[in-house]
N, C-alpha and C positions, 0 to 999 in steps of 0.2 A: 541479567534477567530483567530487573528493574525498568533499563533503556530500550530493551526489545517488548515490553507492557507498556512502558509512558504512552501513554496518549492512542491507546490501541483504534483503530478504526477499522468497520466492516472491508471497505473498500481499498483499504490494503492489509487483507490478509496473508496473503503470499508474503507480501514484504516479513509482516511479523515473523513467521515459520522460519522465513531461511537468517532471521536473525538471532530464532534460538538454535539454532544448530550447533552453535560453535559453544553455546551454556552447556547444552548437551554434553558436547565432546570434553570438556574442560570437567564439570560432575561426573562421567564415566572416567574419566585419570585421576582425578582428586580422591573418587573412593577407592583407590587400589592402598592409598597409602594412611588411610583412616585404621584406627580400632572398630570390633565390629558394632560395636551400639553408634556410633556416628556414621558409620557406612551404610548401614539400615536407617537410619532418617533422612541422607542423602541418595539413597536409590528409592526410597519413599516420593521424594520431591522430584527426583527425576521423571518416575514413571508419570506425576500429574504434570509437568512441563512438558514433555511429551505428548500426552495426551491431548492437551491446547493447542500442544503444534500440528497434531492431528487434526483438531477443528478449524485450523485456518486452513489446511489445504483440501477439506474438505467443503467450506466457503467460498474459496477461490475457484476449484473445479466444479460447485456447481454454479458460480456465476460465467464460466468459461462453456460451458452444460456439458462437459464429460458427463457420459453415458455411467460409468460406475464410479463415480462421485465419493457415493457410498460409503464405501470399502474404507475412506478416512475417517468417517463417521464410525464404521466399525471399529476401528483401530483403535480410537479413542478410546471407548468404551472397554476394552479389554484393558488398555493403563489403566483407566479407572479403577478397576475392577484388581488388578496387579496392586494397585497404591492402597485400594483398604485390604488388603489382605495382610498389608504390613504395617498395618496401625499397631496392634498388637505386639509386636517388637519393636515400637519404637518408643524410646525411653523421656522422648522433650514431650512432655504432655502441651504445652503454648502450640508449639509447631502441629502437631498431632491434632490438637481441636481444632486449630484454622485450618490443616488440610482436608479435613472431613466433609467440610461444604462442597471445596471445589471437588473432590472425587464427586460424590453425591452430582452434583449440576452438571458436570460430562455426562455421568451416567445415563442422565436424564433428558440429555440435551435432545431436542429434535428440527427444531431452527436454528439459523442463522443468526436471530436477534438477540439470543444468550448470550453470546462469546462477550459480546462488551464487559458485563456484568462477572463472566467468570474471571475475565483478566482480573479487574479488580481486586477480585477475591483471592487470586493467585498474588499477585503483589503484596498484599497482605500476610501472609505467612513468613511468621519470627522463624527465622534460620540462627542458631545459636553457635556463638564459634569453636569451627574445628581444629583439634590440635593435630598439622601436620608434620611426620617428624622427618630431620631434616639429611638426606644423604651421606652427609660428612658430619655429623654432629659435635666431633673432637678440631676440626679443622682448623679452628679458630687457637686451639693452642699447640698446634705442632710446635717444633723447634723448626729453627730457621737452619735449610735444607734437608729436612725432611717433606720426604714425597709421597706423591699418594697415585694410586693408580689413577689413570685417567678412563672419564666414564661418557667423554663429549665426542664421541667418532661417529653418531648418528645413531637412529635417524632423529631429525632435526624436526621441530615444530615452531614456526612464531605466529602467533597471535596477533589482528589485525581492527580496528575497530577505524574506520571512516568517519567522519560529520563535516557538511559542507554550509561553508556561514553557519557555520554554530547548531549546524542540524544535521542529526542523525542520516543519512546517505539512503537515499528509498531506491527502490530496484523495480522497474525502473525508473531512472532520477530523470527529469525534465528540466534542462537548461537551456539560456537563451544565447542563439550563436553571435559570436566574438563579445560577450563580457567576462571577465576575467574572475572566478571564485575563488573564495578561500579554501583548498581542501586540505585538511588535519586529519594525523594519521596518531594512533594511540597504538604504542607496537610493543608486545614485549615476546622477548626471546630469553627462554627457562634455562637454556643450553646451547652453549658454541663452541665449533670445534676447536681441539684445541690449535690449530695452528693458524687459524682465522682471526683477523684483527677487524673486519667491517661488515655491517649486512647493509647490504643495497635494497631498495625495494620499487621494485620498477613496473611499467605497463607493456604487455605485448596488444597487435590491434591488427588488423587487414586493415585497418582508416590509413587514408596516406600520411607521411609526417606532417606537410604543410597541411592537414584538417585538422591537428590536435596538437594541443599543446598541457601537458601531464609532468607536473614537478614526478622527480625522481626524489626519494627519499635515502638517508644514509645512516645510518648509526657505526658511530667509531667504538672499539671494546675498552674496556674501564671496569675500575672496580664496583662500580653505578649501572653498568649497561645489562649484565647478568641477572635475567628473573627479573627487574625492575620493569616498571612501567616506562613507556620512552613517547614523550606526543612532539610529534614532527609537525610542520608546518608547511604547505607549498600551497601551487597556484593550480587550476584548471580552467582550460579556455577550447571552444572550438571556433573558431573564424567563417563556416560553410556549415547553415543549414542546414537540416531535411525536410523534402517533402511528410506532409503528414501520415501520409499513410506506407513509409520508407519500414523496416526494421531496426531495432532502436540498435546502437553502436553497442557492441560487445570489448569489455576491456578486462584483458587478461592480467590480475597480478601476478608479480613471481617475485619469490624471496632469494637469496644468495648471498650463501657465505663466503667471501674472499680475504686475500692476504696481500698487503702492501708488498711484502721484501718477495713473495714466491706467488707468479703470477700464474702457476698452474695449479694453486690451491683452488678446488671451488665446490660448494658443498649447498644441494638445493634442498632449499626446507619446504616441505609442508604448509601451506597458509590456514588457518585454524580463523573465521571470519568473514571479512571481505575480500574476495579471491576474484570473484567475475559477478564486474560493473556494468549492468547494463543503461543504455545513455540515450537521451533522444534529447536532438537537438533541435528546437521552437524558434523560426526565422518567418517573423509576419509576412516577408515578402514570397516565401515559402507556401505561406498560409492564409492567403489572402481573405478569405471569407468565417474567419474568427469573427466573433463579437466587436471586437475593439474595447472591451473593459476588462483592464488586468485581473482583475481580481473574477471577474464570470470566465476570463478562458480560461485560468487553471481547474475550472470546472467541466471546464468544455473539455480541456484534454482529458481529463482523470476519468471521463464519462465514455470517450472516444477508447481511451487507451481499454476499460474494461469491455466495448463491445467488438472487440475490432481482430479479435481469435476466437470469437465463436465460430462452432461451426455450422458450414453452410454460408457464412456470412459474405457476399463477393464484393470485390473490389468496389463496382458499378453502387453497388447497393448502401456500402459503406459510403460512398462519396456520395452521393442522394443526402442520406443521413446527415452527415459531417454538413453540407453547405445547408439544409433548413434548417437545424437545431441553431447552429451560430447565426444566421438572419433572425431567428426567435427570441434567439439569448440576446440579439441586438437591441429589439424592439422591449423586452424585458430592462436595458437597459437605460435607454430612453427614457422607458416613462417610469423609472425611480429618480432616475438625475429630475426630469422634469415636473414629476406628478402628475403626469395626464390625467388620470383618473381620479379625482378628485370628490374630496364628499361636498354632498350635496346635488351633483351629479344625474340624472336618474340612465344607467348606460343598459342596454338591450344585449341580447348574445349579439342580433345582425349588426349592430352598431359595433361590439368589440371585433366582431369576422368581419367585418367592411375594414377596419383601421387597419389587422394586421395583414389583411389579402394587399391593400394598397401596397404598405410597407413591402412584403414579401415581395411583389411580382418589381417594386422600384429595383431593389436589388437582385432577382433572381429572375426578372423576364416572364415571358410568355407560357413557360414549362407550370406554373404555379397554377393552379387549376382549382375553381369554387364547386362545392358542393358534388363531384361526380359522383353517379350508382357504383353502389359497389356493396358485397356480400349481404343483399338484401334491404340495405340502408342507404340512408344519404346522408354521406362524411363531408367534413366543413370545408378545408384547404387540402388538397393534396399537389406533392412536389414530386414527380416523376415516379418512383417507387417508395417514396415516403408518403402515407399518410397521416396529416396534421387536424385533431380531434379539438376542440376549443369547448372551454365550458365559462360559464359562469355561476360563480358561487354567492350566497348571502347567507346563509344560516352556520357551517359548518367551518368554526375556526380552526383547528388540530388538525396539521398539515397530512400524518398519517392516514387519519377517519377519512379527512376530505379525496385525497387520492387512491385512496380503497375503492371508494365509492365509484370511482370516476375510467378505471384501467383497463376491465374488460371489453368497452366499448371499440377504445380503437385497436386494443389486442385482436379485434374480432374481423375488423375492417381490413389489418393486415396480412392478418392470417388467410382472407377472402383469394388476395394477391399472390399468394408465397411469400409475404413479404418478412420477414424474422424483427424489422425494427421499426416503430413508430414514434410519433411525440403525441403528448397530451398537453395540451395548456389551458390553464386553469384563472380568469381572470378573477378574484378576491376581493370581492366589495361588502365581507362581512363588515362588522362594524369594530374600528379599531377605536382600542382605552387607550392601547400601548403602539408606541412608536414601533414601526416596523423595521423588523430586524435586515441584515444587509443580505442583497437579492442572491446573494452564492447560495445562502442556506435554504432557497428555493427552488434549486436545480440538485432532481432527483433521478435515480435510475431505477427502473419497477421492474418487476420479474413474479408477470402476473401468473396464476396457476390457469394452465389449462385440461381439458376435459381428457380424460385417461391416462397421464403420465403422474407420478409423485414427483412431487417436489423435486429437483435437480436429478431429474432422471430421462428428462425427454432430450433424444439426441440432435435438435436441431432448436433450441429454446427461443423463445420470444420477449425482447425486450425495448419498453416504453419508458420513453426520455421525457419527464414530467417535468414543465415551469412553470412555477406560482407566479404569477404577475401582483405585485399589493394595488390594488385602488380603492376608492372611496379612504382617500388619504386626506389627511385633516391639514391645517395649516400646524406648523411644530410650538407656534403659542400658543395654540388651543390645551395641549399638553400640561403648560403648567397652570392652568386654569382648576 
């Protein structure tokens, strides 16, 4: 539970959800074999883990803009609502008082910008340990040849936990083609049959063989390997790119029990976990019109990957998108390596739209288009069916307030088009104390409200891909002055 909280982010919520599934399932088996004052604190805990998982897929569907979004939202709230009703039966008062916020703050919830905040609070919560009792509990002193019935003939369950270079496995995962990872596998298997000596654990794929290359994992039986924890170590590689806007690779694990001396033994388990990996493979040659700064594309993908299943949203229209944002995220890039904009300075909005129109049309041609009419207004840049909104700022430092402010304008310009995606850029010449921070944390995805639908409820949503540019940037000695 811990590992599916560390480090919760809005922008993968989905990921969080399907990685308490398996908490889930593991708490629904653990409290069969509880006494009942422990199995009422543990379905206590349940119903508010649940409920979390409910609000991340009710995050993710409304950034995806499913029509009944909702429905997760509701769900949540009935856990809620299930989790205090068994306050009163539960006997760990520690536990009990910290669960009572998070029910309380589901209940309550009505945005998206809670979740962070309840994880926390969810992390929090003293779990005190339970005494499970144990199958065979005399086993340990049979007499030698005495037997015991056998209780491992299925069905079979093992348990699966991924981290790749040292990090938790996200769905889907973005790798770059032919570098070679480390991927760790944390496996345990509670029960083996009895006439099985090894579990395999392997990948099924429609990729061809020479496109991937997936260590196979193996665990030999021992008196170590039952119920123990087992962390495997292998390699993941793919050699062939995708296009960016391809479907990410789908990789099926399967678990299997086999036997060295009877090669007709074979006995498939359950994967409780990581089961289906999905993969997308990042080939610049692939991808030609990314930024070119590592650390702004993983922005650029993560931004691309959450608009790119909306609906409504078409190929033509995505690829507009994807090629102005990464020319913006470039020119973003530029002028922190260089500090173009510099204090002292005095820069104009036409001055900052002269610089980036130059830049733009250098890389992206004749289609780059100044100022055209459009829904009653005159918009700054526009890129075929992208329109690109440019502001400049001086008063308002707090990136939130600042892009509040600034959304519905070109929400407004693209909406004129049928257009579902736009950018805002935002030049930043307030006045800096403080060194400014690295330009990722200025590439935002907005999901402005519009006029008659609530909040993740409009079937065809609109969303503005916002970059801070920092200028009126000081010399870095001035700092310690």
């Amino acid at each position: 539970m811990l590992d599916a909280l560390a480090d919760f982010q809005l922008a993968k919520a989905w990921t969080t959800a399907e990685a308490l599934t398996p908490v889930l399932m593991i708490m629904e088996e653990t409290a069969k074999s509880l006494a009942d004052a422990e199995r009422r604190a543990l379905e206590m805990l349940r119903d508010l883990i649940t409920g979390f998982q409910r609000l991340c897929q009710w995050a993710a569907a409304r950034r995806a803009g499913e029509a009944d979004a909702v429905r997760h939202l509701e769900s949540a709230k009935e856990h809620a609502v299930a989790a205090q009703e068994r306050f009163p039966h539960v006997g760990f008062g520690a536990m009990r008082n910290a669960a009572k916020p998070v029910a309380d703050a589901i209940a309550a919830t009505t945005e998206t910008n809670t979740l962070t905040s309840i994880a926390l609070l969810l992390a929090r919560i003293p779990v005190p340990p339970f005494l499970i009792p144990s199958k065979d509990p005399f086993g340990a002193n049979k007499s030698a040849g005495e037997t015991t019935t056998s209780v491992s003939e299925g069905p079979f369950v093992v348990r699966v936990m991924l981290t790749l270079d040292g990090r938790p496995w996200s769905n889907p995962q973005v790798l770059g083609a032919a570098t070679l990872y480390d991927l760790k596998a944390k496996v345990t298997a509670p029960i083996w049959p009895s006439r099985a000596d090894r579990l395999v654990l392997d990948f099924v794929t429609t990729l061809p063989l020479e496109h991937r290359r997936v260590s196979a994992f193996e665990i030999s039986r021992d008196s170590n390997s039952e119920g123990a924890e087992q962390t495997l170590t292998g390699q993941i590689e793919f050699p062939v790119g995708q296009s960016l806007l391809a479907e990410p690779v789908l990789l099926q694990m399967r678990a299997t029990f086999l036997s060295t001396e009877d090669t007709s033994v074979q006995y498939t388990a359950t994967i409780v976990g990581y089961h289906k990996l999905r993969v997308r493979v990042s080939d610049s040659t692939a991808t030609p019109l990314l930024s070119k700064y590592k650390a702004l594309d993983e922005r650029v993908v993560a931004i691309i990957n959450d608009v790119r299943d909306l609906a409504g949203i078409g190929e033509k229209h995505l690829t507009d998108f994807i090629e102005a944002l990464s020319i913006i995220v470039n020119y973003m890039g530029i002028c922190a390596q260089q500090a173009v904009y510099r204090s002292g300075q005095a820069i104009l909005e036409k001055d900052f739209q002269r610089d980036l129109l130059m830049h733009m049309r250098g890389q992206l041609g004749e289609d780059v288009q100044e100022a055209p009419k459009q829904g009653g207004g005159i918009t700054d840049i526009s890129y075929r069916s992208i329109t690109v909104e440019l502001k400049v700022e001086h008063d308002i430092v707090d990136r939130g307030e600042m892009l509040r402010g600034y959304q519905n304008q070109p929400t407004q310009y693209s909406s004129a088009s049928g257009a579902q995606l736009g950018i805002l850029c935002v030049l930043d010449l307030t006045e800096k104390t403080l060194p400014p921070a690295p330009p990722q944390n200025n590439l935002r995805l907005l999901s402005p409200p519009v006029h008659g639908f609530p909040a993740g409820e409009i079937p065809f949503p609109t969303r503005i891909a916002a970059v801070v540019i920092d200028g009126n940037i000081r010399r870095p000695s001035d700092y310690s002055r």
